[in-house]
VOMARDO-659207 format. One record per residue (C-alpha): y, z, x; residue number from 1. Coordinates in Angstrom, 2 decimals. Layout:
<<Y Z X> NUM>,
...
% end
This chain:
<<-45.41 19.39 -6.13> 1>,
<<-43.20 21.59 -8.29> 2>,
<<-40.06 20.38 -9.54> 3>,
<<-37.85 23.30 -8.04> 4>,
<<-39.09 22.20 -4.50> 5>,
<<-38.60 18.46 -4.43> 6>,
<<-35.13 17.80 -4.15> 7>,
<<-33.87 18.77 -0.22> 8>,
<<-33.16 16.48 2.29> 9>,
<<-34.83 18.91 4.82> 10>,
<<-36.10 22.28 4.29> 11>,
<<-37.77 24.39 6.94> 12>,
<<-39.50 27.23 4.08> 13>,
<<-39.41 30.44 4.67> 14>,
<<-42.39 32.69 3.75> 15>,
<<-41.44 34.11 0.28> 16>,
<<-41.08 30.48 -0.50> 17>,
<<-44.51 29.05 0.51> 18>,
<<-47.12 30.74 -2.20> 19>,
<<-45.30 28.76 -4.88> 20>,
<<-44.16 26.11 -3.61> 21>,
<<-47.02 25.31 -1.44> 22>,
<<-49.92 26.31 -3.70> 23>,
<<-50.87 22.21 -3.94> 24>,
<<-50.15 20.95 -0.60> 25>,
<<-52.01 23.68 1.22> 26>,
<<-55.05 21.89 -0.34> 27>,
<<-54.04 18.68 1.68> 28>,
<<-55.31 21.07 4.91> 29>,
<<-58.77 20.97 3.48> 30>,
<<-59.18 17.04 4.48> 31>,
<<-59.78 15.81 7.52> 32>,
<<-57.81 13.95 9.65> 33>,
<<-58.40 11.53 12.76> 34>,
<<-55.72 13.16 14.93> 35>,
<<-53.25 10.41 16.46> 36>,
<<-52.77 10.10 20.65> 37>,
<<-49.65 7.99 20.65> 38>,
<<-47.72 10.50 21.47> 39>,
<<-45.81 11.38 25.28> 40>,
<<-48.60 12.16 28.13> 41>,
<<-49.22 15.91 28.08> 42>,
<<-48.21 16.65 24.69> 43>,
<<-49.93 19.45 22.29> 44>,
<<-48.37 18.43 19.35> 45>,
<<-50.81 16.14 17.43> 46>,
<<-50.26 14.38 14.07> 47>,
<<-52.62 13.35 11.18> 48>,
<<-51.31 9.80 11.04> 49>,
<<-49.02 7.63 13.06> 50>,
<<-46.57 6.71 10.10> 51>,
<<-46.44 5.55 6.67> 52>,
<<-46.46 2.29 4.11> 53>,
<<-45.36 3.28 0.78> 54>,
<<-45.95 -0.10 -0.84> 55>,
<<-44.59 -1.82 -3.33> 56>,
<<-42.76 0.34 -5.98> 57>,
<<-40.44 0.64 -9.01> 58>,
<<-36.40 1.61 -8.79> 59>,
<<-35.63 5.05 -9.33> 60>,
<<-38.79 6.98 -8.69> 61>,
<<-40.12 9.69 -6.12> 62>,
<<-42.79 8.71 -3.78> 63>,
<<-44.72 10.80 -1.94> 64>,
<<-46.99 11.87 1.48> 65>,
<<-47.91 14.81 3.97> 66>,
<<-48.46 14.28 7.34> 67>,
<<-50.12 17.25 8.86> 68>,
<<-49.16 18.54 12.30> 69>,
<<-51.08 20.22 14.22> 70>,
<<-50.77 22.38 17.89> 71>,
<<-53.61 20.91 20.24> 72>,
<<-51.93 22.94 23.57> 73>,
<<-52.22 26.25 24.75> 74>,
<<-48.49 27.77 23.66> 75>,
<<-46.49 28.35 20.60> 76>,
<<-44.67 25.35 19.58> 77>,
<<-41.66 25.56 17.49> 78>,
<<-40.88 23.06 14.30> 79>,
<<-36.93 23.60 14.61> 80>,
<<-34.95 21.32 12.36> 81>,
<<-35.70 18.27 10.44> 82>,
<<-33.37 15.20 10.22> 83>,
<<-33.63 12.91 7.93> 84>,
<<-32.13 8.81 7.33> 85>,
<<-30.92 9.00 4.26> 86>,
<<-30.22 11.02 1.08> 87>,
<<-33.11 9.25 -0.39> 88>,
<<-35.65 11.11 1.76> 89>,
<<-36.58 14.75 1.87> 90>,
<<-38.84 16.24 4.42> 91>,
<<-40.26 19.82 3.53> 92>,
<<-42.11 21.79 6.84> 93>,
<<-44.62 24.50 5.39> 94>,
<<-44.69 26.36 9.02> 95>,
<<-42.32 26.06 11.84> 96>,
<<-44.29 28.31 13.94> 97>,
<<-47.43 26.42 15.36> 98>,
<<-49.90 28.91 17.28> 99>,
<<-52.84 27.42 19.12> 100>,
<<-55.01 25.22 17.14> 101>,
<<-52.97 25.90 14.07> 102>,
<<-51.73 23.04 11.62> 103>,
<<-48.66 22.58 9.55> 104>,
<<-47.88 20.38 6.97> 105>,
<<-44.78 18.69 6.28> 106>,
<<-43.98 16.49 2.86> 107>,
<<-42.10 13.43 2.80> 108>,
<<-40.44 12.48 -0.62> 109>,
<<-38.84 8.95 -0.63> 110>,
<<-36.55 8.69 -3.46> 111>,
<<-35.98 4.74 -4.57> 112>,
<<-32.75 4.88 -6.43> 113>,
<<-30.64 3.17 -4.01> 114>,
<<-33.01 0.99 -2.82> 115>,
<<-34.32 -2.31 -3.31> 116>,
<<-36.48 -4.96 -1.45> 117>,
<<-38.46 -4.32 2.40> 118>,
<<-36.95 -0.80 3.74> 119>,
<<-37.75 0.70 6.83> 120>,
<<-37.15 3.86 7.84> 121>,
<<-37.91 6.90 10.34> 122>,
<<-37.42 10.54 10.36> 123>,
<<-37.70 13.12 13.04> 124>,
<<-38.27 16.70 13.71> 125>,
<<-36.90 18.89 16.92> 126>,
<<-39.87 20.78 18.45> 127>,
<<-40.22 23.13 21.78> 128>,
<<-42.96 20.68 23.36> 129>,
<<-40.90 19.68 26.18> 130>,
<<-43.50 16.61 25.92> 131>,
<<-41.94 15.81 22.56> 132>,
<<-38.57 17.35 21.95> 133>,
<<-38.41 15.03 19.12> 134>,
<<-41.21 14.01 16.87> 135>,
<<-39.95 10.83 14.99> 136>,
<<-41.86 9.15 12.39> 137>,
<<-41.31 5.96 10.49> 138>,
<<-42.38 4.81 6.95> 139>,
<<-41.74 1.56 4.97> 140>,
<<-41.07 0.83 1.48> 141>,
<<-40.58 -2.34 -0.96> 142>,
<<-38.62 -1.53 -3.88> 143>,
<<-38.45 -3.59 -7.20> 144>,
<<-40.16 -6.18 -5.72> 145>,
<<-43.80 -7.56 -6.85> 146>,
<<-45.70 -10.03 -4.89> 147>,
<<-47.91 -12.78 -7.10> 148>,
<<-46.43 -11.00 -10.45> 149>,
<<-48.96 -7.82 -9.34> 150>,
<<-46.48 -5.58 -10.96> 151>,
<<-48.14 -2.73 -12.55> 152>,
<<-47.52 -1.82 -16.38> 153>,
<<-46.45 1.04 -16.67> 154>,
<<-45.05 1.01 -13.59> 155>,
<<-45.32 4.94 -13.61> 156>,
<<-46.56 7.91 -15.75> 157>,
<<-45.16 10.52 -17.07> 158>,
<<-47.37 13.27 -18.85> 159>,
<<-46.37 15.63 -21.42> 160>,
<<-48.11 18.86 -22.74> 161>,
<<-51.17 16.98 -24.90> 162>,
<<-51.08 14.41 -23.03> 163>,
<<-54.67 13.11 -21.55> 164>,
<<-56.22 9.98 -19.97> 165>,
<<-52.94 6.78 -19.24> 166>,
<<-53.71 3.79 -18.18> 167>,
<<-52.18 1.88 -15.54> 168>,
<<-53.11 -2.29 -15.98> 169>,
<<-52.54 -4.56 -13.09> 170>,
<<-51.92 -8.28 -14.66> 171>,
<<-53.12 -11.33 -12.10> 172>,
<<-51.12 -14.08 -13.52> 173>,
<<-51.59 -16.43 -10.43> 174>,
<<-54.47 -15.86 -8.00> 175>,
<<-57.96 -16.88 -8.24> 176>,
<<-58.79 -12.72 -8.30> 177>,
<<-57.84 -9.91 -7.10> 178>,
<<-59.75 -6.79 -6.34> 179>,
<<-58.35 -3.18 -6.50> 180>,
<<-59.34 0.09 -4.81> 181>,
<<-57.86 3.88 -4.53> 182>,
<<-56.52 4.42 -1.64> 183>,
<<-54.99 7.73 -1.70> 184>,
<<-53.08 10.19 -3.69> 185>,
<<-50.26 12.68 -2.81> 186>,
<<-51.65 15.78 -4.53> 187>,
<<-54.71 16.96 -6.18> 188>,
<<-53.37 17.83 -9.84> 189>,
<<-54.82 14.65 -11.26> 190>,
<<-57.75 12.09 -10.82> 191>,
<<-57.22 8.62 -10.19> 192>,
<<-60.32 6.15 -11.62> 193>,
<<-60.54 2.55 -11.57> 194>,
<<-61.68 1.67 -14.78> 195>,
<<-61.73 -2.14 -14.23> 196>,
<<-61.60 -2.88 -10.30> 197>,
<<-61.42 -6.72 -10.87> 198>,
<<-58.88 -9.37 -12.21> 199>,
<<-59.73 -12.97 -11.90> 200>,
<<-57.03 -15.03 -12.59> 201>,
<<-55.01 -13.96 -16.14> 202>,
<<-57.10 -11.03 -16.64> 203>,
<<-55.84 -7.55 -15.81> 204>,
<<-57.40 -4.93 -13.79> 205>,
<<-57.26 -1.58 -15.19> 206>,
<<-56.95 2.30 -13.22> 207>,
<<-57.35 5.63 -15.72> 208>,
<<-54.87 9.05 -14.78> 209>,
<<-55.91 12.08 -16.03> 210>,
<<-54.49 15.14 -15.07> 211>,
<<-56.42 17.90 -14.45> 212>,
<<-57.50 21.20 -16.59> 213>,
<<-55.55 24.47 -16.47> 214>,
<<-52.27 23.35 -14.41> 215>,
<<-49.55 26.39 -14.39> 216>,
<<-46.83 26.04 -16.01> 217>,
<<-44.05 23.68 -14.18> 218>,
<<-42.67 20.36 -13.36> 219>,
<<-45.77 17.97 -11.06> 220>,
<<-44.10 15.24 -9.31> 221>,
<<-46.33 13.38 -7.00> 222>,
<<-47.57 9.04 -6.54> 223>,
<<-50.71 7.45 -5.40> 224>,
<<-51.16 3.94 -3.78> 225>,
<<-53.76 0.84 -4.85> 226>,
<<-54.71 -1.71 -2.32> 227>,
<<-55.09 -4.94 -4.40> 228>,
<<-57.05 -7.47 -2.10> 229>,
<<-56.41 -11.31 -2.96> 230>,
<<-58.75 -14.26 -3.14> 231>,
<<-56.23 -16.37 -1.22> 232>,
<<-56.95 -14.58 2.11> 233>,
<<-53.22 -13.23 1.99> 234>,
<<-52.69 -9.42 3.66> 235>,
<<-53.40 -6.81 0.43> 236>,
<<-50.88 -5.63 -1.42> 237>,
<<-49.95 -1.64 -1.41> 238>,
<<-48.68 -0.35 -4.73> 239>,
<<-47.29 3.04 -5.43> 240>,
<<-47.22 4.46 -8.88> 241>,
<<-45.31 7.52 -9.60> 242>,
<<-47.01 9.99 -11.31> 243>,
<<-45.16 13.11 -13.39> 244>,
<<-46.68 15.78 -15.27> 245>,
<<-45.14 18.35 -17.82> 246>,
<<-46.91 21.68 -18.60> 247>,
<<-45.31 24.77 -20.08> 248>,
% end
Protein backbone atom coordinates (compact mmCIF):
# COMPACT_ATOMS: atom_id res chain seq x y z
CA UNK A 1 0.00 0.00 0.00
CA UNK A 2 0.98 3.66 -0.20
CA UNK A 3 2.90 5.19 2.41
CA UNK A 4 0.35 8.12 3.16
CA UNK A 5 -2.28 5.37 4.06
CA UNK A 6 -0.46 3.02 6.38
CA UNK A 7 -0.09 4.62 9.52
CA UNK A 8 -3.88 4.75 11.43
CA UNK A 9 -4.86 2.73 14.08
CA UNK A 10 -8.39 2.53 12.45
CA UNK A 11 -9.69 4.29 9.55
CA UNK A 12 -13.16 3.83 8.13
CA UNK A 13 -12.23 5.72 4.28
CA UNK A 14 -14.31 7.83 2.92
CA UNK A 15 -14.86 7.87 -0.88
CA UNK A 16 -12.48 10.64 -2.14
CA UNK A 17 -9.98 8.57 -0.28
CA UNK A 18 -10.43 5.09 -1.84
CA UNK A 19 -9.12 5.57 -5.72
CA UNK A 20 -5.68 6.23 -4.27
CA UNK A 21 -5.39 4.65 -1.56
CA UNK A 22 -7.11 1.56 -2.58
CA UNK A 23 -5.88 1.22 -6.18
CA UNK A 24 -3.72 -2.17 -4.90
CA UNK A 25 -5.94 -3.75 -2.47
CA UNK A 26 -9.01 -3.61 -4.66
CA UNK A 27 -7.03 -6.23 -6.67
CA UNK A 28 -7.12 -8.55 -3.50
CA UNK A 29 -11.20 -8.76 -4.54
CA UNK A 30 -10.19 -10.50 -7.69
CA UNK A 31 -9.16 -13.87 -5.63
CA UNK A 32 -11.23 -16.14 -4.35
CA UNK A 33 -12.00 -16.94 -1.09
CA UNK A 34 -13.56 -20.07 0.82
CA UNK A 35 -16.02 -17.99 2.85
CA UNK A 36 -15.79 -18.91 6.75
CA UNK A 37 -19.23 -20.25 8.81
CA UNK A 38 -17.95 -19.79 12.31
CA UNK A 39 -19.73 -17.10 12.83
CA UNK A 40 -23.31 -16.58 15.24
CA UNK A 41 -26.39 -18.75 13.71
CA UNK A 42 -28.24 -16.48 11.29
CA UNK A 43 -25.59 -14.17 10.46
CA UNK A 44 -25.02 -12.47 6.81
CA UNK A 45 -21.85 -11.20 7.48
CA UNK A 46 -19.26 -13.68 6.05
CA UNK A 47 -15.43 -13.43 6.16
CA UNK A 48 -12.62 -14.65 3.80
CA UNK A 49 -10.64 -16.28 6.59
CA UNK A 50 -11.14 -17.06 10.22
CA UNK A 51 -7.92 -15.18 11.52
CA UNK A 52 -4.37 -14.74 10.96
CA UNK A 53 -0.55 -16.17 11.69
CA UNK A 54 1.95 -13.65 10.82
CA UNK A 55 4.96 -15.84 11.51
CA UNK A 56 8.08 -15.36 12.54
CA UNK A 57 9.46 -11.79 11.89
CA UNK A 58 12.13 -9.10 12.44
CA UNK A 59 11.79 -5.97 15.16
CA UNK A 60 10.63 -2.89 13.79
CA UNK A 61 8.87 -3.72 10.57
CA UNK A 62 5.19 -3.52 9.09
CA UNK A 63 3.44 -6.68 8.37
CA UNK A 64 0.65 -7.04 6.47
CA UNK A 65 -3.02 -8.86 5.40
CA UNK A 66 -6.70 -8.22 4.08
CA UNK A 67 -9.41 -10.09 5.16
CA UNK A 68 -12.32 -9.55 2.90
CA UNK A 69 -15.85 -9.22 4.23
CA UNK A 70 -18.51 -9.89 2.58
CA UNK A 71 -22.72 -9.43 3.05
CA UNK A 72 -24.27 -13.03 2.45
CA UNK A 73 -28.02 -11.69 3.93
CA UNK A 74 -30.69 -9.95 2.43
CA UNK A 75 -30.19 -6.18 4.15
CA UNK A 76 -27.66 -3.48 4.30
CA UNK A 77 -25.15 -4.11 6.88
CA UNK A 78 -23.20 -1.37 8.35
CA UNK A 79 -19.14 -1.55 9.08
CA UNK A 80 -19.36 1.19 11.98
CA UNK A 81 -16.12 1.59 13.87
CA UNK A 82 -13.02 -0.38 14.15
CA UNK A 83 -11.13 -1.00 17.46
CA UNK A 84 -8.04 -2.00 17.60
CA UNK A 85 -5.38 -3.74 20.65
CA UNK A 86 -2.71 -1.80 20.37
CA UNK A 87 -0.90 1.14 18.72
CA UNK A 88 1.02 -1.40 16.85
CA UNK A 89 -1.97 -2.42 14.71
CA UNK A 90 -3.94 -0.48 12.15
CA UNK A 91 -7.05 -1.71 10.56
CA UNK A 92 -8.17 0.23 7.30
CA UNK A 93 -12.15 -0.68 6.05
CA UNK A 94 -12.43 0.17 2.19
CA UNK A 95 -16.50 0.19 2.50
CA UNK A 96 -18.60 0.49 5.53
CA UNK A 97 -21.69 0.13 3.60
CA UNK A 98 -22.25 -3.64 2.64
CA UNK A 99 -25.33 -4.09 0.15
CA UNK A 100 -26.43 -7.60 -0.70
CA UNK A 101 -23.81 -9.83 -1.98
CA UNK A 102 -21.32 -7.03 -1.85
CA UNK A 103 -17.69 -7.43 -0.32
CA UNK A 104 -15.42 -5.13 1.55
CA UNK A 105 -12.04 -5.31 2.34
CA UNK A 106 -10.36 -4.33 5.36
CA UNK A 107 -6.25 -4.21 5.87
CA UNK A 108 -4.53 -5.17 8.88
CA UNK A 109 -0.97 -3.63 9.41
CA UNK A 110 0.91 -5.12 12.47
CA UNK A 111 3.68 -2.91 13.35
CA UNK A 112 6.63 -4.95 15.42
CA UNK A 113 8.43 -2.20 17.17
CA UNK A 114 7.35 -2.91 20.57
CA UNK A 115 7.20 -6.33 20.28
CA UNK A 116 9.14 -9.30 20.79
CA UNK A 117 8.66 -13.14 21.13
CA UNK A 118 4.84 -15.24 20.68
CA UNK A 119 2.07 -12.28 20.53
CA UNK A 120 -1.42 -12.78 20.26
CA UNK A 121 -3.79 -10.52 19.48
CA UNK A 122 -7.52 -9.72 18.24
CA UNK A 123 -9.29 -6.85 16.76
CA UNK A 124 -12.89 -6.13 16.19
CA UNK A 125 -15.28 -4.20 14.15
CA UNK A 126 -19.04 -2.90 15.27
CA UNK A 127 -21.53 -3.94 12.54
CA UNK A 128 -25.60 -3.65 12.28
CA UNK A 129 -26.00 -7.61 11.98
CA UNK A 130 -27.78 -7.99 15.12
CA UNK A 131 -26.25 -11.69 14.59
CA UNK A 132 -22.82 -10.13 14.98
CA UNK A 133 -22.78 -6.74 16.58
CA UNK A 134 -19.16 -7.30 16.87
CA UNK A 135 -16.94 -9.00 14.40
CA UNK A 136 -13.65 -9.80 16.33
CA UNK A 137 -10.72 -11.30 14.76
CA UNK A 138 -7.45 -12.55 16.13
CA UNK A 139 -3.91 -12.82 14.61
CA UNK A 140 -0.55 -14.03 16.05
CA UNK A 141 2.89 -12.93 15.66
CA UNK A 142 6.61 -14.03 16.79
CA UNK A 143 8.90 -11.23 16.83
CA UNK A 144 12.81 -11.45 16.81
CA UNK A 145 12.66 -14.84 17.34
CA UNK A 146 14.02 -17.70 14.82
CA UNK A 147 13.38 -21.29 15.32
CA UNK A 148 16.47 -23.85 14.21
CA UNK A 149 18.62 -20.54 13.23
CA UNK A 150 15.89 -20.26 10.04
CA UNK A 151 16.39 -16.58 10.22
CA UNK A 152 16.23 -15.07 6.89
CA UNK A 153 19.15 -12.74 5.51
CA UNK A 154 18.08 -9.96 4.77
CA UNK A 155 15.54 -10.16 6.99
CA UNK A 156 13.60 -7.56 4.76
CA UNK A 157 13.90 -5.51 1.49
CA UNK A 158 13.87 -2.36 0.76
CA UNK A 159 13.88 -1.19 -3.02
CA UNK A 160 15.03 1.96 -4.39
CA UNK A 161 14.45 3.60 -7.88
CA UNK A 162 16.99 1.11 -10.08
CA UNK A 163 16.64 -1.29 -8.01
CA UNK A 164 15.71 -4.94 -9.59
CA UNK A 165 15.75 -8.65 -8.62
CA UNK A 166 16.96 -9.10 -4.15
CA UNK A 167 17.45 -12.04 -2.83
CA UNK A 168 16.22 -13.33 0.29
CA UNK A 169 18.58 -16.69 1.55
CA UNK A 170 17.25 -18.92 4.22
CA UNK A 171 20.48 -20.62 6.03
CA UNK A 172 19.66 -24.38 7.59
CA UNK A 173 22.41 -24.58 10.05
CA UNK A 174 20.86 -27.58 12.02
CA UNK A 175 18.23 -29.80 10.36
CA UNK A 176 18.66 -32.62 8.09
CA UNK A 177 16.60 -30.19 5.29
CA UNK A 178 14.25 -28.03 5.03
CA UNK A 179 11.90 -27.29 2.21
CA UNK A 180 10.38 -23.82 1.39
CA UNK A 181 7.23 -22.72 -0.43
CA UNK A 182 5.23 -19.23 -1.13
CA UNK A 183 2.58 -18.99 0.68
CA UNK A 184 1.12 -15.69 0.15
CA UNK A 185 1.79 -12.09 -0.35
CA UNK A 186 0.04 -8.88 0.88
CA UNK A 187 -0.11 -6.98 -2.41
CA UNK A 188 0.48 -7.50 -6.00
CA UNK A 189 3.34 -4.80 -6.74
CA UNK A 190 6.02 -7.46 -6.76
CA UNK A 191 6.66 -11.24 -7.55
CA UNK A 192 7.86 -13.56 -5.13
CA UNK A 193 10.07 -16.74 -6.79
CA UNK A 194 11.78 -19.43 -5.10
CA UNK A 195 14.90 -19.68 -6.70
CA UNK A 196 16.29 -22.57 -4.58
CA UNK A 197 13.26 -24.35 -2.68
CA UNK A 198 15.66 -26.74 -0.77
CA UNK A 199 18.33 -26.56 2.07
CA UNK A 200 19.76 -29.73 3.38
CA UNK A 201 21.59 -29.25 6.29
CA UNK A 202 24.31 -26.04 6.01
CA UNK A 203 23.13 -25.10 2.70
CA UNK A 204 20.80 -22.16 2.20
CA UNK A 205 17.63 -21.98 0.37
CA UNK A 206 17.22 -19.06 -1.75
CA UNK A 207 13.61 -16.80 -2.78
CA UNK A 208 14.12 -13.86 -5.71
CA UNK A 209 11.82 -10.23 -5.20
CA UNK A 210 11.32 -8.33 -8.02
CA UNK A 211 9.10 -5.61 -8.13
CA UNK A 212 7.05 -5.09 -10.82
CA UNK A 213 7.20 -2.71 -14.14
CA UNK A 214 5.64 0.76 -14.25
CA UNK A 215 4.67 1.32 -10.38
CA UNK A 216 3.38 5.15 -9.82
CA UNK A 217 5.18 7.15 -8.12
CA UNK A 218 4.98 6.61 -4.08
CA UNK A 219 6.02 4.85 -1.00
CA UNK A 220 4.95 0.45 -1.35
CA UNK A 221 4.91 -1.02 1.99
CA UNK A 222 3.64 -4.50 2.05
CA UNK A 223 5.28 -8.49 3.48
CA UNK A 224 4.82 -11.95 2.27
CA UNK A 225 5.11 -15.25 4.32
CA UNK A 226 7.35 -18.69 3.50
CA UNK A 227 6.33 -21.93 4.99
CA UNK A 228 9.69 -23.74 5.60
CA UNK A 229 8.78 -27.53 6.21
CA UNK A 230 11.47 -29.53 8.37
CA UNK A 231 12.89 -33.00 7.99
CA UNK A 232 12.47 -33.58 11.73
CA UNK A 233 8.64 -33.90 11.47
CA UNK A 234 8.38 -30.58 13.63
CA UNK A 235 5.10 -28.14 12.69
CA UNK A 236 6.56 -25.64 9.62
CA UNK A 237 7.79 -22.61 10.31
CA UNK A 238 5.89 -19.24 8.98
CA UNK A 239 8.24 -16.40 8.10
CA UNK A 240 7.29 -12.91 7.18
CA UNK A 241 9.59 -10.69 5.25
CA UNK A 242 8.86 -7.10 4.90
CA UNK A 243 8.99 -5.85 1.69
CA UNK A 244 9.40 -1.79 0.77
CA UNK A 245 9.60 -0.21 -2.47
CA UNK A 246 10.67 3.41 -3.52
CA UNK A 247 9.57 4.92 -6.89
CA UNK A 248 9.46 8.60 -7.77
Amino acid sequence: MMSGCANMGSCLLSKGKRSHCWAVAALALAFTFSWTTSFAAGSALRASDNGFDFGHAGIDFKLFHTVVLRNEGAKDITLRSANVPCECTSVQIMDTLLKPGESTSVRISLDTYSLFGPNTKQFSIQTSDPNIPKFEYPYTCTVGQWPQGLKPDPINLFFLPGHKTKKVSIPNPALDKVTVTLVDQADPVYTVAIARPEARKGERAEVEVTPKEGLRPGTYFSSFRLRLDRSDGAGPVLLNIPVKIVRY
